[in-house]
C-alpha positions as CSV (number, residue, x, y, z in Angstrom):
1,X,47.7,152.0,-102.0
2,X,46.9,155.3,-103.4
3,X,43.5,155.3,-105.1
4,X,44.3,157.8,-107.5
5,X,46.8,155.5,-109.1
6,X,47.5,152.0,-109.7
7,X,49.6,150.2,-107.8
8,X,50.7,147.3,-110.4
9,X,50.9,149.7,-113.7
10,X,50.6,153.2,-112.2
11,X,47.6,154.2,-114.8
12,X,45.2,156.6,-112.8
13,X,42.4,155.6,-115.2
14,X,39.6,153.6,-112.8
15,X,36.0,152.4,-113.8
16,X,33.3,150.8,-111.1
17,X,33.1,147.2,-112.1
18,X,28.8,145.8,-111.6
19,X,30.4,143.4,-109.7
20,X,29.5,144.8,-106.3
21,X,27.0,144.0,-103.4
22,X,24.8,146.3,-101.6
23,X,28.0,147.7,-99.7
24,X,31.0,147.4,-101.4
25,X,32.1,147.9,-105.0
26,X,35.2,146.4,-107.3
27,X,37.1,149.7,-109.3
28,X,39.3,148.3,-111.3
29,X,42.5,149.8,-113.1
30,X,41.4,150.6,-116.9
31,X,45.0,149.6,-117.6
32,X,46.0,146.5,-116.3
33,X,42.3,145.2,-114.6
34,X,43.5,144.6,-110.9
35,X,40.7,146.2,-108.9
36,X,40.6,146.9,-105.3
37,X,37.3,146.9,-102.6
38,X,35.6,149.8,-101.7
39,X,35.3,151.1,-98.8
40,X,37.7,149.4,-97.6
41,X,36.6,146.6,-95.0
42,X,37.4,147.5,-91.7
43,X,39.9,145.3,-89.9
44,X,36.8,144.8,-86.9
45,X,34.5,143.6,-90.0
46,X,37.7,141.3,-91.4
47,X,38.1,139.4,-87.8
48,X,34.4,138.6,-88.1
49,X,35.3,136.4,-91.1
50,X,38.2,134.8,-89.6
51,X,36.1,132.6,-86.5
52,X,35.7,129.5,-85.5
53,X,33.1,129.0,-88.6
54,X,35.8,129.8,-91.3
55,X,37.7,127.4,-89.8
56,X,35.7,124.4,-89.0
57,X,35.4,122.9,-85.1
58,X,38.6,121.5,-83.6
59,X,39.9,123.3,-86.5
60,X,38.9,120.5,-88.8
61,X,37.2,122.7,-91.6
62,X,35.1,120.2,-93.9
63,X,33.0,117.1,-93.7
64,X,35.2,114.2,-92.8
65,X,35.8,112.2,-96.6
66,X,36.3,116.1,-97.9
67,X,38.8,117.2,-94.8
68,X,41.0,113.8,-96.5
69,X,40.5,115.1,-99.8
70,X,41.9,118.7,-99.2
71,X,45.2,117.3,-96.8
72,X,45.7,115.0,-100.1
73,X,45.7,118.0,-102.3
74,X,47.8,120.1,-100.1
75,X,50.6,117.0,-100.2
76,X,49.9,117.1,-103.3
77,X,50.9,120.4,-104.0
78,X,53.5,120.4,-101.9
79,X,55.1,117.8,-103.7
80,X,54.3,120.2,-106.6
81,X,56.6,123.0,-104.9
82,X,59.5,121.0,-104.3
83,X,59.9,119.6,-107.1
84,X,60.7,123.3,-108.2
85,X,62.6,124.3,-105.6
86,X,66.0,123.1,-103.9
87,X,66.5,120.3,-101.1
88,X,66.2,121.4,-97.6
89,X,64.9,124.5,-98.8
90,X,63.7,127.4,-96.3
91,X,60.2,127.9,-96.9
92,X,57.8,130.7,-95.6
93,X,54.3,130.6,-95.9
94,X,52.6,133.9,-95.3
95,X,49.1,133.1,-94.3
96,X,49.6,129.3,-93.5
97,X,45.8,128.8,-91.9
98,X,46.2,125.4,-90.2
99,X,49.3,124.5,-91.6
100,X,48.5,121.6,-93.6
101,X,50.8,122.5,-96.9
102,X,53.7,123.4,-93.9
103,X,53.5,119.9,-92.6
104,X,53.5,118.1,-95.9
105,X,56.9,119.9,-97.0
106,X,58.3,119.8,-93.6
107,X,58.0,115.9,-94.4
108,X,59.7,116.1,-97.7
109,X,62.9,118.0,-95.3
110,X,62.3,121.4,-95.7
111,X,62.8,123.6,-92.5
112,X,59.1,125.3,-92.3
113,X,58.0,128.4,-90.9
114,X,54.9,130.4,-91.3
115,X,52.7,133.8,-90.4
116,X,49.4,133.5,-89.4
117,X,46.6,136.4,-88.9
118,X,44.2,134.2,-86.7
119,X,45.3,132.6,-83.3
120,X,42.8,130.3,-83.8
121,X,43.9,128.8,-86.8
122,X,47.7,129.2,-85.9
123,X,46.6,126.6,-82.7
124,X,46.9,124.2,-84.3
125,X,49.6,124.9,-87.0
126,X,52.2,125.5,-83.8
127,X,51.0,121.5,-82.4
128,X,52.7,120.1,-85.1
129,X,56.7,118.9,-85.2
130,X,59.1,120.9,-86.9
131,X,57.5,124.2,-88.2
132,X,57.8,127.0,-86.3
133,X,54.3,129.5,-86.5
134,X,54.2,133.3,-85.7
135,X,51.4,135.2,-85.1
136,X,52.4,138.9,-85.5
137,X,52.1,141.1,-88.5
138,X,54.7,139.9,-90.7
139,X,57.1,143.0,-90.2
140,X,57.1,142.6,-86.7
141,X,58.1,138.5,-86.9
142,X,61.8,138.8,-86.0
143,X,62.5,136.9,-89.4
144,X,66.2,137.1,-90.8
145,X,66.5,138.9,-93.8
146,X,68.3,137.0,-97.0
147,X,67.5,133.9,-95.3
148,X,64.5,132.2,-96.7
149,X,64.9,130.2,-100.6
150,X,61.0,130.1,-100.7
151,X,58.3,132.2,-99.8
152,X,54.5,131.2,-100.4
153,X,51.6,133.4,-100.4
154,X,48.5,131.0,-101.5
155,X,45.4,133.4,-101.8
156,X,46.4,135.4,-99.3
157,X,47.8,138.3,-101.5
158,X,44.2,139.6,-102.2
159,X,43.7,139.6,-98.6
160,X,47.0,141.9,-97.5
161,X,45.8,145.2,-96.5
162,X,48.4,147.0,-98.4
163,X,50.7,144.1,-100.6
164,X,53.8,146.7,-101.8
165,X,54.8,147.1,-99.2
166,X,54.9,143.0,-98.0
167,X,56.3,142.3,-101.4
168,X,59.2,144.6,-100.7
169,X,59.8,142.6,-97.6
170,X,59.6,139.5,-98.8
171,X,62.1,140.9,-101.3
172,X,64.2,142.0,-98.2
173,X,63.6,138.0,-96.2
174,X,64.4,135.7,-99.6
175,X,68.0,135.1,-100.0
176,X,69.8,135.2,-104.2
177,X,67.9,134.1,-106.4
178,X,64.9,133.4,-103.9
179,X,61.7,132.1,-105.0
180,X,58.0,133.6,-104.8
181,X,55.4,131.5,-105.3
182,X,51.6,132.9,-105.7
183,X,48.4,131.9,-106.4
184,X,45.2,134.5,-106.5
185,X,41.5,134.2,-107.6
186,X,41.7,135.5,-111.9
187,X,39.2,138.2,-111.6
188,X,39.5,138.1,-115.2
189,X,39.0,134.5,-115.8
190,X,35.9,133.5,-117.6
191,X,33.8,132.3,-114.8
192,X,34.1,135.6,-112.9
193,X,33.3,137.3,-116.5
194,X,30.1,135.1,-116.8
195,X,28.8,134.9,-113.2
196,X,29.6,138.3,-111.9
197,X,28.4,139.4,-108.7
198,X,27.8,135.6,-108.3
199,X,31.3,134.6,-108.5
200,X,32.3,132.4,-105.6
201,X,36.1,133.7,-105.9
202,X,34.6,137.3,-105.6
203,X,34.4,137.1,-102.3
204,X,34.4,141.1,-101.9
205,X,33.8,141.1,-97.9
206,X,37.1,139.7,-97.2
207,X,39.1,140.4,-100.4
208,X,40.7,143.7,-100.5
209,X,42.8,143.4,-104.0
210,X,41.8,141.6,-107.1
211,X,43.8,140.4,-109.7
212,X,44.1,139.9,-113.2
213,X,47.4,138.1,-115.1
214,X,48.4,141.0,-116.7
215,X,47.9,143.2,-113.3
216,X,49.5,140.3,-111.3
217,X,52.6,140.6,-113.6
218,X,53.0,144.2,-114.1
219,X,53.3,144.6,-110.2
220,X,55.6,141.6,-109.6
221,X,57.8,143.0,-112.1
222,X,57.8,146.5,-110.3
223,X,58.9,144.8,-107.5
224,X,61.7,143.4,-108.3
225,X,60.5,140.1,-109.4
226,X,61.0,138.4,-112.4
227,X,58.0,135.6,-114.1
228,X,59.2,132.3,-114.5
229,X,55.8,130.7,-114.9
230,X,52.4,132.0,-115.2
231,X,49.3,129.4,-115.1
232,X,45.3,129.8,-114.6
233,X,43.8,126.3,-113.7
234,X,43.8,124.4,-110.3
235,X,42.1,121.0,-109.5
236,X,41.5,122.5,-105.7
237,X,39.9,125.9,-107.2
238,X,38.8,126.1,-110.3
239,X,36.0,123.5,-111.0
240,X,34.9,123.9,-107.8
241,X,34.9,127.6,-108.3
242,X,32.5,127.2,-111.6
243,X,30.3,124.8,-109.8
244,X,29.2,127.1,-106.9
245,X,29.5,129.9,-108.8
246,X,26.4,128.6,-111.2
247,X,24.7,127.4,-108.6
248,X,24.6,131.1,-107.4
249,X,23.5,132.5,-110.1
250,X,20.6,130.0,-109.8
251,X,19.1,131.9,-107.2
252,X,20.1,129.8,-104.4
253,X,20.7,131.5,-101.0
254,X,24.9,132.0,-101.7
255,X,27.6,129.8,-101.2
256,X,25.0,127.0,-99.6
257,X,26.6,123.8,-101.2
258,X,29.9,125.5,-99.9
259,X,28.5,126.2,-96.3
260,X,27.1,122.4,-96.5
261,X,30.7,121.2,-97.3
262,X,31.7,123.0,-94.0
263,X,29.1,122.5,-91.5
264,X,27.9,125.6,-91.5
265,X,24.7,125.0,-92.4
266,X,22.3,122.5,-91.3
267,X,19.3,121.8,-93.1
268,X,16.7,119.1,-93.7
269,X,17.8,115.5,-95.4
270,X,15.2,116.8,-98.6
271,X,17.1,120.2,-99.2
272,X,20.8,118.5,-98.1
273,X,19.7,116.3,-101.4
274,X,18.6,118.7,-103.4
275,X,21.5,120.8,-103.0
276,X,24.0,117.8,-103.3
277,X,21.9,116.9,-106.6
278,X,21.9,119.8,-108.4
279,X,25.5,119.9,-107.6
280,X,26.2,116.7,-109.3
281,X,24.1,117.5,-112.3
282,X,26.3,120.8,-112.4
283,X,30.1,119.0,-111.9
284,X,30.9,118.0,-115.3
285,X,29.7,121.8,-117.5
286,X,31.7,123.4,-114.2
287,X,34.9,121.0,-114.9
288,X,34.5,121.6,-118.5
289,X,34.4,125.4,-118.6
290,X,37.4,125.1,-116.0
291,X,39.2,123.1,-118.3
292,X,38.1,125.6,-121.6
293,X,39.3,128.6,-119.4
294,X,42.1,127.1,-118.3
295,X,43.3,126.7,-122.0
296,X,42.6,129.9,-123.3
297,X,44.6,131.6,-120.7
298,X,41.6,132.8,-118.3
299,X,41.3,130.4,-116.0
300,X,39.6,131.0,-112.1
301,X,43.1,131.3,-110.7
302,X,46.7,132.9,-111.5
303,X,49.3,130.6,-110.0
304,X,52.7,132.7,-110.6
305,X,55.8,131.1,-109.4
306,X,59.1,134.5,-109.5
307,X,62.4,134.8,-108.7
308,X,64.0,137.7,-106.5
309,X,66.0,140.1,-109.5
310,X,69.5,140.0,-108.2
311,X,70.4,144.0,-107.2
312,X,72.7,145.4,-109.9
C-alpha cells in the first residue's frame, strides 16, 4: 500500500490516531477511518508472535472446558456458513490456524482446503481427514483459478502484509458468483473508541491494517466485490473483547485474564482468583456494551459476507 494514499477510498488525507504504544502508531484515512501500523512490523518481529505460545502446547490453545467451548463455536459457525452457501461447496480458508472451522464444514460435505502462515499450526490442520493444508504464500499454492464457491478470511485480513493484491486473487480463485466471507476487528466500534490504546482487538504488534465498516466496504467494492451483508457483533469476539479490554484499562499488566485462558501465564492461586473475579464482576457491563454496540452499528467486529461482480 502506498502511504500517501488510501487504499479502500483513495483520499490522501491521514491523521496519527493516540492509539499507539511506545513503538508503533495507528494513521488512519481521514476519509473512510481504515488505518494501517507504523513502522511496519518486520516479518522477523511477526514470526515471534506466531510460536508455540500463540498456539497453545500440542497445539491445544486454551484451558481444557474453554478449548470445548471455542471447537463448539467454530461448528457453530460453520453451521452458520453453510447455511449461506451451496451443498458440497468448495471452501478456502486463508489463514486456517489449526483448522478447527475446516474440519466442522468438511463434516457438513464440503471439500476443504486452507493456507496457513505457521508450520506449526498447519501440523495439525494437515492430521485431519479430508482437508487438504498448504503452507506457502497464497500466490505460490498451485490453487485453480475459478474454482473455489467460498473463500474465508476470519481476522486474518488485518494481518495480510499487503491485502489488494490477495483480494484480487481471491477474485481470480472464486468461480461466478463466488462468495467472500470476512470478519475483522471494528476499529471504529465503541469499545475501541472508549478503551483506546487498551483495546484488546488493537493488537498493533501483529496487525498491520485496521478497519472500519465504511473502510471495509469502500475497498471491497473497489475490488470487485459487491456487500450482501454487513454485521458488527460476535458471541466469540465481542463480549469477550469488552471484558479484557476494561480490565486493561484497569491498570492490570495487559491481556493477563487472556494469557491465563491460554497457559501462558502462571501465577499464584490468590492472583488466578483475583483475576478470574474481577472478570466475573466485569462479564455482564462487557456483554451489555457488546450488545448496545452491536445495535447501533459499531460493534467490536465487522463480519462482511460479498459476492465476486460478474466481469461485464
Amino acid at each position: 500500500m502506498n502511504p500517501e494514499t488510501c487504499m479502500a477510498c483513495g483520499s490522501s488525507k491521514f491523521s496519527i490516531d493516540p492509539t499507539s504504544s511506545e513503538r508503533f502508531c495507528l494513521v488512519q484515512c481521514a476519509g473512510c477511518g481504515v488505518g494501517f501500523t507504523k513502522p511496519k512490523p518486520t516479518r522477523e518481529d511477526l514470526e515471534k508472535h506466531y510460536s508455540q505460545t500463540y498456539y497453545g502446547p500440542e497445539n491445544v490453545k486454551f484451558l481444557p472446558v474453554l478449548e470445548k467451548i471455542v471447537i463448539w463455536m467454530a461448528k457453530r459457525r460453520a453451521r452458520w456458513i453453510d447455511k449461506r452457501i451451496r451443498p458440497r461447496s468448495r471452501v478456502l480458508e486463508i489463514g486456517c490456524g489449526r483448522g478447527v472451522l475446516l474440519e466442522a464444514l468438511s463434516h457438513l460435505g464440503h471439500e476443504c482446503h486452507g493456507t496457513e502462515r505457521s508450520d506449526l499450526a498447519a501440523t495439525r490442520a494437515q492430521r485431519i481427514v479430508g482437508i487438504k493444508v498448504y503452507t506457502d504464500p497464497l500466490e505460490q499454492c498451485g490453487l485453480r483459478e475459478n474454482y473455489f464457491d467460498v473463500v474465508i478470511l476470519w481476522h486474518v485480513l488485518e494481518h495480510l502484509e499487503n491485502p489488494v493484491p490477495t483480494l484480487t486473487h481471491i477474485s481470480n480463485l472464486l468461480g461466478p458468483h463466488g462468495i467472500l466471507i470476512i470478519e475483522v476487528p471494528n476499529v471504529w466500534s465503541w469499545q475501541a473508541r472508549l478503551t483506546g490504546k487498551h483495546w484488546f482487538h488493537l493488537d498493533i504488534q501483529r496487525h498491520l491494517y485496521h478497519f472500519s465498516a465504511q473502510g471495509l466496504n469502500k475497498l471491497l467494492e473497489r475490488n470487485g466485490f459487491l456487500i450482501i451483508k454487513i454485521t458488527t457483533f460476535s458471541w466469540e469476539q465481542c463480549p469477550f473483547g469488552a471484558l479484557q479490554s476494561f480490565l486493561n484499562c484497569l491498570g492490570l499488566q495487559p491481556q493477563t485474564f487472556y494469557k491465563l485462558l491460554k497457559r501462558e501465564l502462571s501465577l499464584p492461586f490468590s492472583s488466578k482468583l483475583f483475576h478470574y473475579s474481577l472478570a466475573g464482576l466485569s462479564f455482564l457491563p462487557a456483554t451489555l456494551l457488546a450488545g448496545l454496540e452491536s445495535l447501533a452499528g459499531r460493534g467490536g467486529v465487522i463480519r462482511v459476507i460479498t459476492q465476486k461482480q460478474s466481469a461485464h
